[in-house]
BAVO-960574 format. One line per field, with one value per residue (C-alpha): residue in one letter; x, z, y; residue number from 1. Coordinates in Angstrom, 3 decimals. Layout:
<sites>
residuo = c(A;...)
X = c(X;...)
Z = c(Z;...)
Y = c(Y;...)
num = c(NUM;...)
</sites>
This chain:
<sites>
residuo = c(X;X;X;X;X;X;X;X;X;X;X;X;X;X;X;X;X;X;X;X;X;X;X;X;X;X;X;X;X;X;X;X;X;X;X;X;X;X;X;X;X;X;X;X;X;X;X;X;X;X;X;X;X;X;X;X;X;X;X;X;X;X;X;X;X;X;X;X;X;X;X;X;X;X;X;X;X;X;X;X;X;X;X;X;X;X;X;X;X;X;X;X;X;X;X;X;X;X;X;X;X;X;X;X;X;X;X;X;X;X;X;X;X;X;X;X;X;X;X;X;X;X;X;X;X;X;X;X;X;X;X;X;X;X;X;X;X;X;X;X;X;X;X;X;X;X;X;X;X;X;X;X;X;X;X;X;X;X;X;X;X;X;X;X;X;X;X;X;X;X;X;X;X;X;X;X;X;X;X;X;X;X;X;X;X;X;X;X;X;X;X;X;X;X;X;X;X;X;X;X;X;X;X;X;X;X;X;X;X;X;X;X;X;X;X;X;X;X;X;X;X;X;X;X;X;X;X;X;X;X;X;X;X;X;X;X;X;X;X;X;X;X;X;X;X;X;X;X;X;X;X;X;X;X;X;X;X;X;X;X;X;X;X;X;X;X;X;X;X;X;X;X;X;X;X;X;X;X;X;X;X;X;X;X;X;X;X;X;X;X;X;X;X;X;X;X;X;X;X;X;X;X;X;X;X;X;X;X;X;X;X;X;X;X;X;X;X;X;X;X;X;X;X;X;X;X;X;X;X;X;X;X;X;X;X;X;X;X;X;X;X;X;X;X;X;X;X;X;X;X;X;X;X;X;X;X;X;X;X;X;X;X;X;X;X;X;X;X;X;X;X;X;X;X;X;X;X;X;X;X;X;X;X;X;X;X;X;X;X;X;X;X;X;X;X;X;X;X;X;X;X;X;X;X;X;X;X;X;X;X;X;X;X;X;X;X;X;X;X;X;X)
X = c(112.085;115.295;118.531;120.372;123.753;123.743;122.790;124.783;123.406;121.748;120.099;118.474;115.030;113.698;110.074;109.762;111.991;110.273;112.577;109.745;108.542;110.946;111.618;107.989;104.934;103.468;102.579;101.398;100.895;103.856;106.155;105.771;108.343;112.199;113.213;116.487;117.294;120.195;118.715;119.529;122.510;125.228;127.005;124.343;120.887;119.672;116.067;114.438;111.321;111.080;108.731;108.178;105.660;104.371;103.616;102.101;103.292;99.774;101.277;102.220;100.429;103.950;104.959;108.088;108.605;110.144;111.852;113.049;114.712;115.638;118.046;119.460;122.123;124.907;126.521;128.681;130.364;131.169;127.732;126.423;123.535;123.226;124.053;121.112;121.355;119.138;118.837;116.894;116.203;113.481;113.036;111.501;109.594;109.505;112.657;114.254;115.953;117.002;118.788;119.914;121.499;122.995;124.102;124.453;122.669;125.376;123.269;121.771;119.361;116.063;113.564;109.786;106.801;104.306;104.720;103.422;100.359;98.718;95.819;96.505;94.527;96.933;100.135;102.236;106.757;109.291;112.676;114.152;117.671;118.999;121.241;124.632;127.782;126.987;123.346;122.117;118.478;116.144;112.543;110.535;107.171;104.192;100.710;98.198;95.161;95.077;97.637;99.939;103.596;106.455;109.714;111.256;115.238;117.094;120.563;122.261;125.627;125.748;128.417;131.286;133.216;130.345;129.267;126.485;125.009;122.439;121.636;117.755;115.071;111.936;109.090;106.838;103.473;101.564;98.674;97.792;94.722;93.237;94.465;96.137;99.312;100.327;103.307;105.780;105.383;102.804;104.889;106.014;109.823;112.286;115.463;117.748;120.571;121.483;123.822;123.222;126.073;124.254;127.073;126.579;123.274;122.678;118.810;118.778;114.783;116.485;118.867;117.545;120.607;119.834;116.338;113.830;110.728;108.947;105.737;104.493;101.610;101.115;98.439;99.606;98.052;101.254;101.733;105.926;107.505;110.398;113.491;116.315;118.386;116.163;112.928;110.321;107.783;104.690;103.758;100.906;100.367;100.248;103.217;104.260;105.792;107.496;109.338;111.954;114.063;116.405;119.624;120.335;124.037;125.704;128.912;128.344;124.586;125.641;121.869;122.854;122.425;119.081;116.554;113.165;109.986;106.342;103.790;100.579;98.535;95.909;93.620;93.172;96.324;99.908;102.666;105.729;109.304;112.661;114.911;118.426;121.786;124.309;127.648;130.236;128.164;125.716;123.156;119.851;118.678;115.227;115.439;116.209;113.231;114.457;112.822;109.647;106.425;103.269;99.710;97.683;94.332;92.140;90.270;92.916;93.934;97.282;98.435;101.895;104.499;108.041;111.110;110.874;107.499;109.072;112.083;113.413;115.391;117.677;116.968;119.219;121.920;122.851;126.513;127.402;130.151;130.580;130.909;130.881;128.228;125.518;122.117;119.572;117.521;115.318;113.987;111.448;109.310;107.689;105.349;102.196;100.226;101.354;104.419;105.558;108.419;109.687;111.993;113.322;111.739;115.260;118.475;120.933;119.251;122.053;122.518;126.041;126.499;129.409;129.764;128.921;125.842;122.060;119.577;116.482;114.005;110.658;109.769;107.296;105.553;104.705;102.537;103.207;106.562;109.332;107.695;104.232;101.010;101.885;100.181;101.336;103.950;107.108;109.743;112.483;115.394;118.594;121.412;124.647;127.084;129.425;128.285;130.665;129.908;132.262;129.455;128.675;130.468;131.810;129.938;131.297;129.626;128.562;130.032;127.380;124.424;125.841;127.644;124.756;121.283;120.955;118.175;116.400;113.138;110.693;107.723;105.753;102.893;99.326;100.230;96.159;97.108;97.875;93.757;93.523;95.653)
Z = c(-25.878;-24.278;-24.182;-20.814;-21.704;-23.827;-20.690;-17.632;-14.372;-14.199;-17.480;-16.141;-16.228;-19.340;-19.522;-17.689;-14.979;-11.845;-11.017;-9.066;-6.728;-4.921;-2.028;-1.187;0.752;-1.578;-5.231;-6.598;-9.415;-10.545;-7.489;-8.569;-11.907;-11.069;-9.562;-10.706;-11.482;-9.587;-6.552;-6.653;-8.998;-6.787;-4.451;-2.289;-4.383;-3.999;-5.600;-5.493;-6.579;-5.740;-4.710;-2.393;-2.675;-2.440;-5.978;-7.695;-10.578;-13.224;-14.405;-11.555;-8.414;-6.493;-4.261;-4.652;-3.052;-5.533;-4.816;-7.390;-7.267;-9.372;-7.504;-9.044;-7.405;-7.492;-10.910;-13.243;-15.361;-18.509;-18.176;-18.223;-15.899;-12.298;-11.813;-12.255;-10.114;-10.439;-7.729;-7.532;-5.551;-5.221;-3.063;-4.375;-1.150;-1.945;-2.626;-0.461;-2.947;-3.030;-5.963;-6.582;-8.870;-8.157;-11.272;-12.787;-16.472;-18.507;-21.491;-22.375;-20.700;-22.006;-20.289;-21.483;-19.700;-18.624;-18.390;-15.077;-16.615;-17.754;-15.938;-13.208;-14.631;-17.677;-16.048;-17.230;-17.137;-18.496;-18.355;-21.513;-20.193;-23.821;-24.170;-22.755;-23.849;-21.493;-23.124;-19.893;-20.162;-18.133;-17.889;-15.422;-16.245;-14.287;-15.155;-13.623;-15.801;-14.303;-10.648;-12.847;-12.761;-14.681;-13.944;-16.622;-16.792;-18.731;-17.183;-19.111;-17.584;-13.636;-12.207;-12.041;-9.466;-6.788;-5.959;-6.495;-9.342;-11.189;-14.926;-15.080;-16.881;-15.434;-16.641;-13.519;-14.405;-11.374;-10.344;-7.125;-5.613;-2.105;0.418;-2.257;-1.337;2.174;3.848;6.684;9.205;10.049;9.221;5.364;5.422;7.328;8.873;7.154;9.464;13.048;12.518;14.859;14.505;15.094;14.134;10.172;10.482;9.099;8.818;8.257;6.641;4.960;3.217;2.963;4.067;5.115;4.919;2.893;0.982;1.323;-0.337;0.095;-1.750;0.362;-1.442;-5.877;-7.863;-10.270;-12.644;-13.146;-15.970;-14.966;-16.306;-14.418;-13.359;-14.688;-14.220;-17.041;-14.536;-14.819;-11.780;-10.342;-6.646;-4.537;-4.039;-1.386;-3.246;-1.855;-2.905;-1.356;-2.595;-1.648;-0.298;1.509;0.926;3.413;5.077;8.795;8.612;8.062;6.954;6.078;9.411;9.599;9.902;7.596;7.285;6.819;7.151;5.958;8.598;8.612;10.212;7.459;9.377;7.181;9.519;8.510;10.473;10.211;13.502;13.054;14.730;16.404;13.937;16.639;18.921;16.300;19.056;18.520;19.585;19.881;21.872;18.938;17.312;13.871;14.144;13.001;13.421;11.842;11.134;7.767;9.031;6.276;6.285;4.971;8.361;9.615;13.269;13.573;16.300;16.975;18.817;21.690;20.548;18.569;19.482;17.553;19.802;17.815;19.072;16.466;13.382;10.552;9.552;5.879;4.066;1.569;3.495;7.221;7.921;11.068;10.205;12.869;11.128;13.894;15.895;19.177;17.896;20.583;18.918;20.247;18.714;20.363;20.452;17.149;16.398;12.703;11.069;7.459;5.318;3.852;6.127;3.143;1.111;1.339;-2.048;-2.245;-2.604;-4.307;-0.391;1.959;1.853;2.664;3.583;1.682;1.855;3.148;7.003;8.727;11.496;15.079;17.920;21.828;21.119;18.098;17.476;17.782;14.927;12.042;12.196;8.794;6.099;6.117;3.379;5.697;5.043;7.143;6.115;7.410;5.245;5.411;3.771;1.832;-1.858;-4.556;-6.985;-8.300;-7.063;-9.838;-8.913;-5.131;-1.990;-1.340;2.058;1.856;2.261;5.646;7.064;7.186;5.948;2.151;0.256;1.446;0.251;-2.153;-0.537;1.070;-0.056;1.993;4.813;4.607;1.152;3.585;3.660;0.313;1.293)
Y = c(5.084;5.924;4.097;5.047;3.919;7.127;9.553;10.842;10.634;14.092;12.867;9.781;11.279;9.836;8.141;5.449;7.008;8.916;12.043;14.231;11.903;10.502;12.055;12.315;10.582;8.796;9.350;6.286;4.604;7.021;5.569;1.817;3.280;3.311;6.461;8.628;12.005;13.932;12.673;8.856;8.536;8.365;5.305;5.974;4.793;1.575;0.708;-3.097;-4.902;-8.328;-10.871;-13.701;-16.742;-20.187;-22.285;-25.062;-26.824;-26.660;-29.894;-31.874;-30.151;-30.496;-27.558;-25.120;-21.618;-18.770;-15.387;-12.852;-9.488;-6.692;-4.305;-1.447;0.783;3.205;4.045;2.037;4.600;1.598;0.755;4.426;3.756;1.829;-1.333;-4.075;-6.888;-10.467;-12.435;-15.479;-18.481;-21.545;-24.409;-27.669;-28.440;-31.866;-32.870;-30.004;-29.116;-25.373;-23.449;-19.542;-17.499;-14.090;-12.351;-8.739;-7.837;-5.916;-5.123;-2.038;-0.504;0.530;2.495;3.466;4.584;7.459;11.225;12.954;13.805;10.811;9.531;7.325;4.505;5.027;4.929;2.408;1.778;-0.668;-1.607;-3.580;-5.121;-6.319;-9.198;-9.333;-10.352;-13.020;-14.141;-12.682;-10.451;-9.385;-6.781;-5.688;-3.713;-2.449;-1.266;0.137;-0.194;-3.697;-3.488;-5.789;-6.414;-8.500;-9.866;-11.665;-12.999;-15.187;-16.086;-18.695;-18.314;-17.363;-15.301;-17.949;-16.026;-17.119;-20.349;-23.193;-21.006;-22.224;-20.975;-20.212;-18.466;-17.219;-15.382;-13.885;-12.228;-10.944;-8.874;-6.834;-7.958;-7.025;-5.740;-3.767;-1.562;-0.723;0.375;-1.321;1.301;3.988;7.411;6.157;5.834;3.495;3.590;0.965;-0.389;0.242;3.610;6.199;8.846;11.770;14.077;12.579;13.092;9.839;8.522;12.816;13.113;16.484;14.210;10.982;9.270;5.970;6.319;3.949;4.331;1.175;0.172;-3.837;-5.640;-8.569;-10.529;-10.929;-13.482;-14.909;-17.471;-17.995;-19.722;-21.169;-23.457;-24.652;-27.462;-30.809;-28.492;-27.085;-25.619;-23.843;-22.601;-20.456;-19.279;-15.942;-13.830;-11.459;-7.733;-5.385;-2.056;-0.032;2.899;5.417;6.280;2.944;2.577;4.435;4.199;3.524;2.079;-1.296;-1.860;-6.034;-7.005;-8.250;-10.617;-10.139;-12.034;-12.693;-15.102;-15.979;-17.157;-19.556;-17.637;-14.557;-12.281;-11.680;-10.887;-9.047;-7.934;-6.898;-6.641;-5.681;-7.407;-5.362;-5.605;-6.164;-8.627;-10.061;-10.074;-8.891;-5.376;-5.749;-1.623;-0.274;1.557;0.533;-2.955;-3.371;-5.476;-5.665;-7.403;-6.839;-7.852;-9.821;-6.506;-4.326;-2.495;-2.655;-2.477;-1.061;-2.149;-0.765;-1.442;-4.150;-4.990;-7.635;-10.286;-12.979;-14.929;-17.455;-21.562;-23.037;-21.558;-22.876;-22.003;-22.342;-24.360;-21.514;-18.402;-19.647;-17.054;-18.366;-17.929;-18.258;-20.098;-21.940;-18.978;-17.843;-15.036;-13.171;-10.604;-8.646;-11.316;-13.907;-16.369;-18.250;-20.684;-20.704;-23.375;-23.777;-25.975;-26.707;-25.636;-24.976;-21.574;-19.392;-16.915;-15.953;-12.320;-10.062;-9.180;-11.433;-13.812;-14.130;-16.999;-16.826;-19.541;-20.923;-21.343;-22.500;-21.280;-22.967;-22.107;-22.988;-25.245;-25.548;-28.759;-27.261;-27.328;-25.329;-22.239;-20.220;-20.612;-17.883;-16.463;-15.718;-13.618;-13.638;-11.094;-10.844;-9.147;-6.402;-2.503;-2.354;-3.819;-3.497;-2.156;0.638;3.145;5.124;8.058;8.097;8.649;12.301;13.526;16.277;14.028;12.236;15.680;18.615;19.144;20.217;21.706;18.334;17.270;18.991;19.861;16.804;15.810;15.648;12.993;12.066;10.047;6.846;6.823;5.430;2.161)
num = c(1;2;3;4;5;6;7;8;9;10;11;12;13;14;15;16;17;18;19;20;21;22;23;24;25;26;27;28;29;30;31;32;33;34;35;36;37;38;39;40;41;42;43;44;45;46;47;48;49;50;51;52;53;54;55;56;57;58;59;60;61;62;63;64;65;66;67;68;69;70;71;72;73;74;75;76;77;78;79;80;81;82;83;84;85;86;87;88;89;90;91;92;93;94;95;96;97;98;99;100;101;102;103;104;105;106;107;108;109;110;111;112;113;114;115;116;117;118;119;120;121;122;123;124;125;126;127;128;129;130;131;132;133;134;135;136;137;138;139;140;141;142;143;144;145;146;147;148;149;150;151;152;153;154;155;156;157;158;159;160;161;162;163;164;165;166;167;168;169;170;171;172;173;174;175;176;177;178;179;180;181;182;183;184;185;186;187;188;189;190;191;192;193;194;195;196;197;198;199;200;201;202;203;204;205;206;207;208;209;210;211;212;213;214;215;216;217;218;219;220;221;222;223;224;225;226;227;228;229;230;231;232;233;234;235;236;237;238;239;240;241;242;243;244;245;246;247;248;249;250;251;252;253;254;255;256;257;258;259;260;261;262;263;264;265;266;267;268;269;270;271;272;273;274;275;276;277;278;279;280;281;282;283;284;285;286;287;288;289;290;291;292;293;294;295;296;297;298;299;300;301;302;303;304;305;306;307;308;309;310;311;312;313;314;315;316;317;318;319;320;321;322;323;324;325;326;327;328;329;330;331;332;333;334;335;336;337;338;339;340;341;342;343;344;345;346;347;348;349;350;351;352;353;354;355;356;357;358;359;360;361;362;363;364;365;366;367;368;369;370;371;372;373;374;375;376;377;378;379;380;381;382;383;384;385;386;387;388;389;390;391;392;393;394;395;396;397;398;399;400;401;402;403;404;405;406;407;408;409;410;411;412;413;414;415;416;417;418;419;420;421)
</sites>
């Protein structure tokens, strides 16, 4: 067991924390840990689990919708490690009631898990976040011997300095089941953000810059615990996981200018996108090959689209009291698959961020009209904030990895391992 507050960042390579792996195609179980090392310890490093899904209340059979993150990034030099970021939101379907909480764990950070040579049935990694000075506390923890994961925060007081806060504890257990794990797009890594100045070499695969490693579990069985507002719940449902790490945060990306999604389809299919928005304009550039589209058949296989293949075309916004941000929240989705219409099952789910803010709720989705038969049920995410967060940054950006090519990658491993997804 390890406490990180006590390490510098070229020492963050304890157990529990994957420093070989990183910057390769995939390793797995070993790449569902939290990844550090000299690599990602800078402004740059940006590393989130977090899940989507549809519930049940055991006790009451009434409906809510749940997401959860853990995102870790940059360096906090007081705090000795990277910063740890919850966010949460939920929507009580029935009363349309939607609630979130964005809030950053100060405790100490305690990390335990596998070495590189256990057996990958064996593997297993945890991350302790101990109480704050603000009762604040938090763990996540993954094991392999069963595909299971656990989120787990307690967040008495919210950050006041952002608004409509809500204090909440949850306790998410959840466990992969098939299709298993896949990935976004069909070569491993995505671009994050619209940034194309060739002369910093930014989304540069010898330096990572603005480059993602993405892995998704579309189909989790989870049970949540969860207390808030006037609500004891006990909920249990399926839950949509994804993973993405890497050196996201750089200057000139401006990778919060999206729209994400997925759906579960009625007939068997899960859908998933992201298309980016221009930063001057806020139009849509469906061209670019950044966005991405694709279709986990109820078999397993995936069918990969890129660039125009997808267009969301905005019907409708929704523009917030809080930060006067327009989300395009009622939307035309033309996709290679055929046309869809989503719209929010509650209008007001933004979650206020440190810079900017982001709509995160539950859609629905339409065939032939906006007003059409619902065809599948959405978690929709609409970004639109500025790069540049105030967070962890005491380690500062590293002109080297946006300017020129350095020692890069460690060799990659086989490209063939995509056949065991």
């Amino acid at each position: 067991m390890t406490n990180v507050s006590d390490l510098t960042p070229e020492q963050l390579n304890r157990p529990g924390v994957e420093t070989e792996t990183g910057t390769r195609i995939y390793n797995l179980p070993r790449d569902h840990a939290m990844h550090g090392g000299a690599w990602y310890c800078g402004a740059e490093y940006q590393e989130t689990h977090y899940f989507t899904g549809f519930f049940t209340d055991k006790r009451t059979g009434k409906p809510y919708s749940v997401f959860f993150c853990w995102a870790s990034y940059g360096w906090d030099a007081k705090l000795g490690r990277p910063i740890w970021n919850s966010l949460f939101s939920m929507t009580d379907v029935e009363r349309k009631k939607f609630l979130q909480a964005v809030h950053p764990l100060g405790g100490p950070l305690t990390t335990t898990g596998s070495g590189p040579d256990v057996a990958a049935d064996a593997f297993s990694a945890e991350y302790v976040l101990g109480k704050g000075s603000d009762g604040s506390e938090g763990l996540f923890s993954y094991q392999s011997k069963d595909q299971s994961f656990r989120w787990m925060a307690n967040v008495p007081k919210p950050t006041e300095a952002l608004k409509n806060q809500t204090p909440y504890s949850i306790d998410c257990r959840a466990r992969v089941v098939k299709p298993g794990f896949r990935c976004p797009v069909p070569y491993g890594f995505t671009q994050e953000g619209l940034g194309t100045d060739v002369t910093n070499n930014l989304t540069n695969p010898f330096t990572g810059a603005a480059l993602s490693w993405y892995i998704i579990a579309p189909c989790m069985e989870a049970e949540i615990k969860l207390k808030l507002d006037d609500m004891d719940l006990d909920l249990v449902g399926q839950v949509y996981y994804e993973h993405q790490w890497g050196r996201l945060r750089i200057p000139g990306m401006e990778q919060a200018r999206y729209t994400w999604g997925w759906a579960r389809m009625d007939n068997g299919d899960i859908m998933n996108w992201r298309t980016y928005r221009d930063v001057k304009t806020g139009q849509y550039v469906p061209s670019d090959p950044a966005n991405r589209f694709n279709v986990i058949k109820p078999d397993g296989t995936v069918q990969y689209y890129m660039g125009p293949a997808f267009v969301y075309e905005p019907l409708k916004w929704w523009k917030s009291p809080e930060t006067g941000v327009d989300y395009p929240v009622y939307g035309k989705m033309t996709t290679p698959v055929g046309v869809f219409y989503t719209d929010p099952v509650v209008e007001v789910a933004e979650a206020q961020l440190f810079n900017g803010g982001m709509w995160e709720g539950a859609a629905r989705l339409r065939k032939d009209s906006a007003t059409g038969p619902v065809v599948g049920h959405s978690f929709c995410e609409f970004m639109w904030a500025p790069f540049d967060s105030p967070l962890g940054k005491d380690i500062p950006y590293d002109p080297a990895i946006t300017a020129s090519p350095s020692d890069g990658f460690p060799e990659a491993s086989d490209f063939r391992a995509f056949t065991k997804w």
